[in-house]
N, C-alpha and C positions, 0 to 999 in steps of 0.2 A: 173545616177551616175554609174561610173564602177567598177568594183569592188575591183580591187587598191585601187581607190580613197575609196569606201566604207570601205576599211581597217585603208586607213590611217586616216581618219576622225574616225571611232569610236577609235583608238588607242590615238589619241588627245583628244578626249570628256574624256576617261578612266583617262587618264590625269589629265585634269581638275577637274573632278568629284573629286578625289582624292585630290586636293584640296582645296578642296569645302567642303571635309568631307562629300561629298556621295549627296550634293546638285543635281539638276541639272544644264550643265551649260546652259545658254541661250541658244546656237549655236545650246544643243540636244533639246531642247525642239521646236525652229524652227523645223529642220529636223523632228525631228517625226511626228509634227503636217502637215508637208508638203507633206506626204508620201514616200518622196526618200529614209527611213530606216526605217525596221516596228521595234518596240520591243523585235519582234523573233530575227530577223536579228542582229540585236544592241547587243543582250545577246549571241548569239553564237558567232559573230564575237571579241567580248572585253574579253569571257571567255576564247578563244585563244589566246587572245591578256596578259591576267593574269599569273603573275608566281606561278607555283601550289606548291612551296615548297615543303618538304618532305613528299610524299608518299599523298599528301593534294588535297581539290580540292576547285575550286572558285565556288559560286553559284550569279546567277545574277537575283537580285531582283527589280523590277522597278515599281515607283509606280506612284500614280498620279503627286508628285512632286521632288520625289527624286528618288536615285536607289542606290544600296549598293552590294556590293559583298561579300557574309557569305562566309570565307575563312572555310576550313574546314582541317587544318593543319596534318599535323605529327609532329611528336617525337623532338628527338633529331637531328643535322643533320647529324649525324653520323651512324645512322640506314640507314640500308639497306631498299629500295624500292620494295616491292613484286606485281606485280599487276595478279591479275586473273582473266582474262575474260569466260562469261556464255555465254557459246555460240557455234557454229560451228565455227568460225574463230575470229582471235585476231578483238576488235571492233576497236583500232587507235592507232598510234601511239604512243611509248613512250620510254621517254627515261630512265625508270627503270632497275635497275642491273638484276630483273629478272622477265620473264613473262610466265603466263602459259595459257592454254585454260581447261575447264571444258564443263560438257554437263549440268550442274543442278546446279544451286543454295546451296544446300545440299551438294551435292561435292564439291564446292569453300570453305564452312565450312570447311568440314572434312579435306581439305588440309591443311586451316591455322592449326585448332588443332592439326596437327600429324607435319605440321615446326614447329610450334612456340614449342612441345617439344622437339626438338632436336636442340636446339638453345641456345645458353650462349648469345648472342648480341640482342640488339632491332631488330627490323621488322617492317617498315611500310607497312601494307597487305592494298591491296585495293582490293576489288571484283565489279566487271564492269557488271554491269545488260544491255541488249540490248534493244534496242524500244518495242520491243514483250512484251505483256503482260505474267507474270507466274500466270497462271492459277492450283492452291492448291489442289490434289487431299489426304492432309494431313496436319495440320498445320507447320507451318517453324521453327524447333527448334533450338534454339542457349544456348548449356547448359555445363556450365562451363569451357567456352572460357574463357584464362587466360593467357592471351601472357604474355612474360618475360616482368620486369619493363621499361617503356620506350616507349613499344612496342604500334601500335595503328592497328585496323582493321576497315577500312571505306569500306560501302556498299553500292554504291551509282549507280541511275537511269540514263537514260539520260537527259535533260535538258527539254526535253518533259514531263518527268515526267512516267517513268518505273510501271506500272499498276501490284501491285500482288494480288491476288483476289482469293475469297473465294466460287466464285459463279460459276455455271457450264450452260454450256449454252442448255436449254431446246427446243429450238424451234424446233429440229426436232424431239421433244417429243408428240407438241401440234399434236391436233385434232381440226380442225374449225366447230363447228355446225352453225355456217351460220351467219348472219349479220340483224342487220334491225335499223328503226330510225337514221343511220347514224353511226352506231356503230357495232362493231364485238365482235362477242363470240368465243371462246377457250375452253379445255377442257385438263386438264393435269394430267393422271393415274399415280400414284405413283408405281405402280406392272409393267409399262411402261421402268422407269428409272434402269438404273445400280443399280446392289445388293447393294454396297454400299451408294450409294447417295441415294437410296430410303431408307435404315436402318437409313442412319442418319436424315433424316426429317420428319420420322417416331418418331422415339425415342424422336425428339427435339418438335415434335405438340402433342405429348401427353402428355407432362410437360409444358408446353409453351403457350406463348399466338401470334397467327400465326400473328400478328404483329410485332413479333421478327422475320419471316423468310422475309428478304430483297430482294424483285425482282425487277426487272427492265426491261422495254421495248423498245429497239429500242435504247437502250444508254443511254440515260438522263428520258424516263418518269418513277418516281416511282412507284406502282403498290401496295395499300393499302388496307386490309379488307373493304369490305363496309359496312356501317357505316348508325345509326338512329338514331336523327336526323341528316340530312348533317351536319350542325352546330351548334355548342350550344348542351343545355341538355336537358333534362325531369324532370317534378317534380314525386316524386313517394306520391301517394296521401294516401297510405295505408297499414299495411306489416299482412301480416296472417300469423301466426304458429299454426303447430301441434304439440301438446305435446306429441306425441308418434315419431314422428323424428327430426333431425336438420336442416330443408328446411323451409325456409320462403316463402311466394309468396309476392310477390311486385305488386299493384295495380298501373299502371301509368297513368296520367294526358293523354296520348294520347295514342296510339299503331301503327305500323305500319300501311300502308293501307291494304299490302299483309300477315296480320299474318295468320298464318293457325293452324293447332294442331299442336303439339309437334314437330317446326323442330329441326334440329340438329344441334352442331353447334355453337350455339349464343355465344358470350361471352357480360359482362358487363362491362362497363369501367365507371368509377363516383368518386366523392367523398360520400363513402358508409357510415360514420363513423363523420367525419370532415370537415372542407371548407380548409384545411391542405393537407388533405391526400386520392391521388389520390388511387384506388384500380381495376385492372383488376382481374375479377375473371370468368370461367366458368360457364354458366348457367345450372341448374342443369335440367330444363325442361322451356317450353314456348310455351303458348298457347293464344286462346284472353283472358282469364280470368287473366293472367300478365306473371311476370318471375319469375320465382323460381330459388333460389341459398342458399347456407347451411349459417345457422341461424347466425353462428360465424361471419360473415362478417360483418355483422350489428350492430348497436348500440346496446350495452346491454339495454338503457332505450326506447327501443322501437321507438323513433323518425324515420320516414322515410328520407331518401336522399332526397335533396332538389335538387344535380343534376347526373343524371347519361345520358348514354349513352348504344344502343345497334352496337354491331358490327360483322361483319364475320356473316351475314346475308343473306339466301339463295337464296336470289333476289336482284337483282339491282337496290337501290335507284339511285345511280350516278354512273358513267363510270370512269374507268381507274382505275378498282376496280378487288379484285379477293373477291371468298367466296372457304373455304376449308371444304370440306365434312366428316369428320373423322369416318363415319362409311364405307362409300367405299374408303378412304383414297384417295380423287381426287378434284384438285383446277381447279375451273369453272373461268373465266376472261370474263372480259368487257372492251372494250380499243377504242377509238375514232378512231385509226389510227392501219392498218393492223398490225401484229407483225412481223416483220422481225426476230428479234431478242430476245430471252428473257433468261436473266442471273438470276439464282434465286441461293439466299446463300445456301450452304451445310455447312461447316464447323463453329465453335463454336468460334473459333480462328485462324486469320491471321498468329501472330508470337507471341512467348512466348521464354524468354530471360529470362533465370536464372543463379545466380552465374557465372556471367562473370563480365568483366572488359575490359571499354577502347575501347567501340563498338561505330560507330557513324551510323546514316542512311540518305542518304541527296537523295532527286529528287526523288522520287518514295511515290507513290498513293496506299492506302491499303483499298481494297474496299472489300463489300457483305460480310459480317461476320454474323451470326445467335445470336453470343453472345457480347462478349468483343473485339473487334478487334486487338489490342496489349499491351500485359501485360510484364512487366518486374519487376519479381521477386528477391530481394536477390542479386542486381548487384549493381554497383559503375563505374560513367562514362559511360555510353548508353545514347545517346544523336540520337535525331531525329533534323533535320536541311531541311528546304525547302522540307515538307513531308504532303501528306491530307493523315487523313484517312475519309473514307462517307462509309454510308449505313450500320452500324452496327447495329443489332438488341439493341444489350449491349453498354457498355461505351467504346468511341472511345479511349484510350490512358492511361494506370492503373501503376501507380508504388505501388510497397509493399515492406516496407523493403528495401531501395535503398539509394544511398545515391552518389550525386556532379554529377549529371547528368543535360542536360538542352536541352529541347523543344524550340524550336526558331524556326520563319519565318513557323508555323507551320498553316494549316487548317483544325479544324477538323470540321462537319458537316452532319447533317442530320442521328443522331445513338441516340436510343433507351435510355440512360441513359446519363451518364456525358458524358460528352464533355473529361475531363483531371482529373483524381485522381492521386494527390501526398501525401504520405506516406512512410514516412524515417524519421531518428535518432532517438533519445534513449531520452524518458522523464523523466527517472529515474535518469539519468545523465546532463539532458536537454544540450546531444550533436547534434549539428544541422545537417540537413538529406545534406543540400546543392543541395536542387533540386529546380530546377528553368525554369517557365517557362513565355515565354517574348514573343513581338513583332508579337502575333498568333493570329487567329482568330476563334474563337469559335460560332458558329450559329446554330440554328434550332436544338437543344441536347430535352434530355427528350422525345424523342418522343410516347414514350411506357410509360415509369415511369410515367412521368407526374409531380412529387414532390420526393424530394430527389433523385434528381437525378442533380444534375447543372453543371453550364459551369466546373466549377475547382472546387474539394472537395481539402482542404486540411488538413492532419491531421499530429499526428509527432511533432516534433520539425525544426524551420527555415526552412521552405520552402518560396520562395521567387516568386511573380505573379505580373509582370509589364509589361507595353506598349501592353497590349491583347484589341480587342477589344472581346465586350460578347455580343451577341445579339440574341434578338427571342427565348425565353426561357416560359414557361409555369408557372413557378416556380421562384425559387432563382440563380441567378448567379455565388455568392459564400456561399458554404457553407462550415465553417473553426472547429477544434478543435484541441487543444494542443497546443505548447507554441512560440512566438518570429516569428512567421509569417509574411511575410511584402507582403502587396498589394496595388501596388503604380502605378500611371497614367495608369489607365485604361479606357478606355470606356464602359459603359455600357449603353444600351437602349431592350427597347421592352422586358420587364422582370416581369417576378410575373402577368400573363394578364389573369391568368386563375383561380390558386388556391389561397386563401384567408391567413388570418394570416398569411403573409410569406414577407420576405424581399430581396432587391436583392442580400445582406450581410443578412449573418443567422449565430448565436454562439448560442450554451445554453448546458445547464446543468453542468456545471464544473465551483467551484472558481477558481482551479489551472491551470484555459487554461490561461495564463498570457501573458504580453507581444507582444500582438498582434497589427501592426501596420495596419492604416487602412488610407490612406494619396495623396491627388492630384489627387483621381478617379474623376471623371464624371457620374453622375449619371441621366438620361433622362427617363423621368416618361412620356407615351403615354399611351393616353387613352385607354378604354377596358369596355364590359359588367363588369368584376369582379372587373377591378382594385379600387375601393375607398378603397379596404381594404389591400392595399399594403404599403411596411415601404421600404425604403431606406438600412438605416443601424440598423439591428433589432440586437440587445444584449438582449438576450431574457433569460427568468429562471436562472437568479442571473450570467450570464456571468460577469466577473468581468477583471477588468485590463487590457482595451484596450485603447488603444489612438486614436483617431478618429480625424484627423484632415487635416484642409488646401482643402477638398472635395468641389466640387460644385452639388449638388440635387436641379436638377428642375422637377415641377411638380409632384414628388412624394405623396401621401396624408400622410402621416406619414415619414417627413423625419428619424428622428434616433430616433431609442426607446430603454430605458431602463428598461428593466423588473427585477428590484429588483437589486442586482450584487453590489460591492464594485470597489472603485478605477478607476473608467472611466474616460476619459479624453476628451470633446468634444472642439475642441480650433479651432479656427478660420477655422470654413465653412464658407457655402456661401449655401443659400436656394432661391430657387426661385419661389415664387409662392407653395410653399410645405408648407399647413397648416393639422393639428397643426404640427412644424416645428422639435421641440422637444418635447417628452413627457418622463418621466421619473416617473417609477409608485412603488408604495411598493406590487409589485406584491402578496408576502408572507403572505401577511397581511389582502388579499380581502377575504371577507367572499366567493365568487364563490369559491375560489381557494382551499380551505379547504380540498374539497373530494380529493385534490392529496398530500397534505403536506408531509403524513407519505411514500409517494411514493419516495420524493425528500430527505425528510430532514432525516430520519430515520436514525442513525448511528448504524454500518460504513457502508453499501451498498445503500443505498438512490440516488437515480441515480444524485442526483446535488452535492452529500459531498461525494461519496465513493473513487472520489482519494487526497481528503482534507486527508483524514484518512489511505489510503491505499501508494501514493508515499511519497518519502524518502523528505519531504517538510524542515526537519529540517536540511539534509544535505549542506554544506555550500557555497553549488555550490546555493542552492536555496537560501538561506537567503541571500547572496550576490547579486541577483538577486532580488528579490522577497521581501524586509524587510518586509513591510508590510503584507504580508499571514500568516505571524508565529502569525497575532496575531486573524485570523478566529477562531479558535476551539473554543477558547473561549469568543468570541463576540456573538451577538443576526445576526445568519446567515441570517436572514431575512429582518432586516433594512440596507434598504440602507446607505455607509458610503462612505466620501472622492471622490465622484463622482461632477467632474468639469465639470461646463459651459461656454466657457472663450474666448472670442474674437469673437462671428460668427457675421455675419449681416444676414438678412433677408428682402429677397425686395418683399412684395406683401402678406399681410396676414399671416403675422411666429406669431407663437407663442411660449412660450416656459411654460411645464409645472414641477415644479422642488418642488412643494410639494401637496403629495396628502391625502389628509384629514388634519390632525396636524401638519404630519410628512413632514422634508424637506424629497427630493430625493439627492439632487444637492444642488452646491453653484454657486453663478453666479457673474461673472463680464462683464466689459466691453463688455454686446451683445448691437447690435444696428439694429434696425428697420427702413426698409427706404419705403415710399409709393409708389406701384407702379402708374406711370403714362407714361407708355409706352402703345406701341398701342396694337391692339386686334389679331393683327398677332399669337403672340407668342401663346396666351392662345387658340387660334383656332387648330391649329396645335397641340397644345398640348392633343385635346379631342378624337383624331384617330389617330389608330395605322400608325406606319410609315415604310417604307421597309428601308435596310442598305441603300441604295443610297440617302434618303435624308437625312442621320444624319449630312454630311455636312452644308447643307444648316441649317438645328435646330440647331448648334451647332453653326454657324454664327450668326443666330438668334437671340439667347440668348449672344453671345457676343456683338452684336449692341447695346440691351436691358439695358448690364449692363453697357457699355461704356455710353449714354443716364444718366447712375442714376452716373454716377463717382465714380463706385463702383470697385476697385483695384481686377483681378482674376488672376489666373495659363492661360494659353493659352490653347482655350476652339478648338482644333483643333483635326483632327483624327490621330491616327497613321500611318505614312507613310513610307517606304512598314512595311505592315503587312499581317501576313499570307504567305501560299508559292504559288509561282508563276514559273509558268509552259508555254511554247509554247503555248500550249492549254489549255483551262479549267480543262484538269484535271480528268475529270469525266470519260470518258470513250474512248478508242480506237475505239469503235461500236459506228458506225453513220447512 
């Protein structure tokens, strides 16, 4: 095909698709499968072919079955066009009133901030990043950028996806001592690297757990403390204390094979405490006699951890490992394949955006972070659009205090805590944040945390989470509080596989988190060592006033629970194969529960009533809202009230549990129960864990299944495009 014709054909598909409302049309889906136009080719050529409107840019998203263009607009049209390229020379073409060239990133900032005040009229600023990766010898700050009304500043990568990165590249740092077994060793002296970067890895590994410092090898291999046992835990069989210090020793069910006296070094990672609550903590010494770590870590009632781990181990269980020695301050490596290459985080923070307005980021990869990757503080309008960030020690993506901002076509992946924290508007006023985040894909998060840590936290008032897919999590998927939250057609799978009492929707401790929608997710329960004790949709310690409805949970062991809470509303799911399917309990009321009562209920600070007592509930913004909560204070907080069970079916062992002991929980109508007699496909597939590539086919599955039983669902299909999409994968310019 030549490349006329190659123009004028993707200009006609662009066409089409556009009438199709972003379908594919045949004619592209021929051609691509035929090779005579690859998807690169297709996205550069149509993005040319796109009108970029004011000061705006097209991004071209193409999935398995559709493709979309996230237009990335300006202003008014009556604003002026600013474009600023980073770089040695203009990068293309354009036809803006005006253009300028920068050497830094930094300087593209300080130029909009010193136009945008000397300006009475709008401004659409664009800043043009090049192929080059910008490698951060300091985080990228953006601090009370405030163009005139109107005005918009987009910052935007190449279509390849513009790499800025937090990581510095070490390899002509290493030292080889030598190879064997098929494998190489390294050797990398902190007293070796630049003043700076040695202070700051310094600083960050002796608060830190050297699983927050993100390296990489050769472009794509991770590079992770090693670890005892490879997989899975340790029981710890017995804890000794001195009552003359705060050090426990921990007696374990096994030890290493290579334990020797006291190395240095180790850390613990386990559920210390809880099957809840993951805990990395430094070992305070380790010998064969066990590990010792400070008394506080551990159960006040003396129970041992049923699982822990040891890690950053001074020998080589497995490869493609490093161990960091912190009394010579020097990381040893083990890597199957030579190092060519190796990028290790320094900095704590990518970008941090405060008190600004009206910032968007599109095409560009924010990688190797030690802590948080990008946080945006105190702003209004900062939107990320066709943007990954990976390899964050911390939480890939943070708002605080924010408000009408929106994440889209977004991939975040592979980083230390959440995935995405939204946090914006006022619950005193229950004025909504308007952050919103949609059509992204969130994977393999928690990786340090372990718990509390999930794909989306959301807290605030109206934050809005739809068409995400959520996968490969440890933990809980979403964890929400505060008020009028809407999370809707999501996917979710491979979630809660590790740590116990947790769900992949988590609320508790507040009657006034209200409002909360929870509606047309997908919920995909794959098996796991830990998973039987995993919930769906967990309304836990008296969550009250959620709507829960229209969802399909399959294979989940605990579809939706209610732990005590008023006002719930469970209406027309869909469970499959998720027994008990509901259970609805008087949490308050269990004699276990007793030892924590005065902890919860205590008025006015009692962590489940202290904003019953403390926000303005009686204000009319809330009683208009809320009628029902004006009549908590003086109700029995503990019995469950006014919590509906109201249209779901269940195919394959549902049960539902709506009184426990006397007391109802729940009132119930119209549920219905259908037997399953479908084949043994689904329940196989259901008992091992599964990678993102076959949720399609499980999702197929389970729609054959319920097609089979004539059982009416939402369209059990994946998000398409989702996530952001690049020329290349994304991950790294080093190959």
């Amino acid at each position: 095909m030549s490349d006329v014709k190659r123009n004028f054909v993707v200009s006609s598909l662009v066409s089409a698709a556009r009438n199709l409302r972003g379908r594919f049309p045949a004619a592209l889906a021929k051609i691509l499968a035929s090779g005579e136009l690859t998807v690169t080719d297709f996205c550069r050529r149509a993005a040319m072919a796109q009108p970029r409107g004011a000061g705006g840019i097209a991004v071209c998203l193409v999935g398995a079955t559709s493709m979309m263009f996230v237009s990335v607009a300006g202003s008014s049209p009556g604003a002026i066009d600013i474009d600023i390229d980073v770089g040695p020379q203009p990068l293309h073409a354009s036809s803006s009133a005006q253009r300028r060239n920068v050497t830094t990133i930094d300087e593209a900032i300080d130029f909009v901030r010193k136009d945008a005040a000397s300006r009475k009229d709008a401004a659409n600023y664009r800043i043009n990043l090049g192929a080059e990766p910008l490698v951060l010898d300091r985080p990228l700050v953006v601090a009370g950028l405030k163009p005139i009304g109107g005005s918009r500043v987009i910052i935007a990568g190449r279509p390849s996806g513009t790499r800025i990165s937090g990581g510095f590249r070490a390899d002509k740092y290493l030292k080889p001592v030598g190879s064997a077994d098929e494998t190489f060793r390294y050797t990398l002296a902190l007293s070796d690297l630049p003043r700076e970067t040695q202070r700051r890895l310094s600083e960050k590994l002796a608060v830190a757990s050297p699983k927050q410092i993100m390296i990489r090898a050769n472009g794509s291999t991770a590079l992770w403390p090693t670890r005892w046992p490879d997989q899975g835990f340790v029981k710890v069989l017995e804890i000794k204390t001195d009552p003359a210090t705060d050090i426990a020793l921990m007696s374990l069910a096994a030890l290493p094979p290579d334990m020797k006296s006291a190395p240095t070094g180790i850390w613990v990672g386990g559920y210390l405490t809880d099957s809840y609550l993951f805990v990395n903590a430094r070992a305070k010494a380790a010998d064969p006699r066990g590990i010792a770590v400070e008394r506080a870590r551990l159960r006040a009632d003396g129970i041992p951890p049923e699982r822990i781990s040891l890690y950053n181990l001074p020998w080589f269980t497995q490869c493609n490992s490093f161990f960091y020695d912190p009394l010579v301050q020097s990381f040893s490596f083990c890597v199957k394949q030579p190092i060519e290459s190796l990028e290790v985080a320094s900095l704590e923070t990518l970008l941090d955006v405060s008190g600004s307005d009206n910032l968007t980021f599109a095409n560009i990869v924010f990688e190797l972070a030690t802590g948080t990757a990008v946080t945006v503080r105190g702003s209004s309008g900062v939107n990320f659009t066709n943007v990954m960030v990976q390899d964050a020690g911390g939480d890939g993506i943070a708002y605080a205090s924010s408000t009408n901002s929106v994440v889209s076509h977004t991939t975040v992946r592979e980083v230390g805590g959440r995935a995405v924290w939204l946090s914006g508007g006022d619950r005193p006023t229950l004025s909504p944040s308007g952050l919103v985040l949609e059509d992204s894909e969130l994977m393999d998060f928690s990786l340090v945390s372990r718990t509390f840590a999930p794909a989306v936290q959301a807290d605030g008032v109206g934050d809005t989470v739809r068409r995400n897919l959520i996968f490969n999590g440890p933990q809980s998927g979403v964890i929400y509080s505060g008020n009028d939250h809407v999370f809707e057609d999501n996917v979710m799978a491979q979630l809660v596989g590790e740590a116990g009492d947790s769900g992949f929707f988590y609320t508790a401790r507040d009657f006034t988190s209200q409002g909360n929608i929870i509606r047309r997710n997908i919920l995909i329960g794959t098996g796991g060592q830990y998973f039987n004790d995993a919930r769906g949709i967990y309304l836990d310690e008296f969550s009250s006033g959620n709507l829960v409805a229209d969802n399909v949970i399959v294979g989940v062991p605990f579809g939706v629970v209610i732990n005590g809470g008023k006002d719930n509303a469970l209406l027309s799911n869909l469970f499959v194969l998720s027994t008990p399917s509901i259970w609805a309990s008087t949490l308050g009321y269990e004699p276990w529960w007793q030892q924590w009562r005065n902890d919860h209920m205590q008025i006015p600070n009692g962590a489940s009533v202290k904003n019953l007592f403390s926000l303005p509930i009686k204000d009319k913004v809330w009683t208009d809202r809320y009628p029902e909560l004006q009549t908590y204070a003086k109700s029995d907080l503990l019995k469950p009230e006014r919590n509906r069970i109201e249209g779901n079916i269940f195919l394959g062992g549902g049960s539902i549990t709506a009184v426990d002991g006397d007391l109802p929980t729940a009132t119930l109508e119209n549920n219905e129960a259908v037997i399953f007699r479908g084949s043994l496909q689904l329940l196989e597939r259901l008992r091992y864990p599964i990678g993102s590539d076959q949720l399609p086919q499980m999702l197929a599955l389970v729609a054959t299944e319920l097609d089979r039983h004539d059982i009416r669902h939402i369209p059990l299909q994946m998000i398409d495009p989702v996530g952001a999409h690049f020329t290349n994968d994304g991950r790294s310019g080093v190959k």
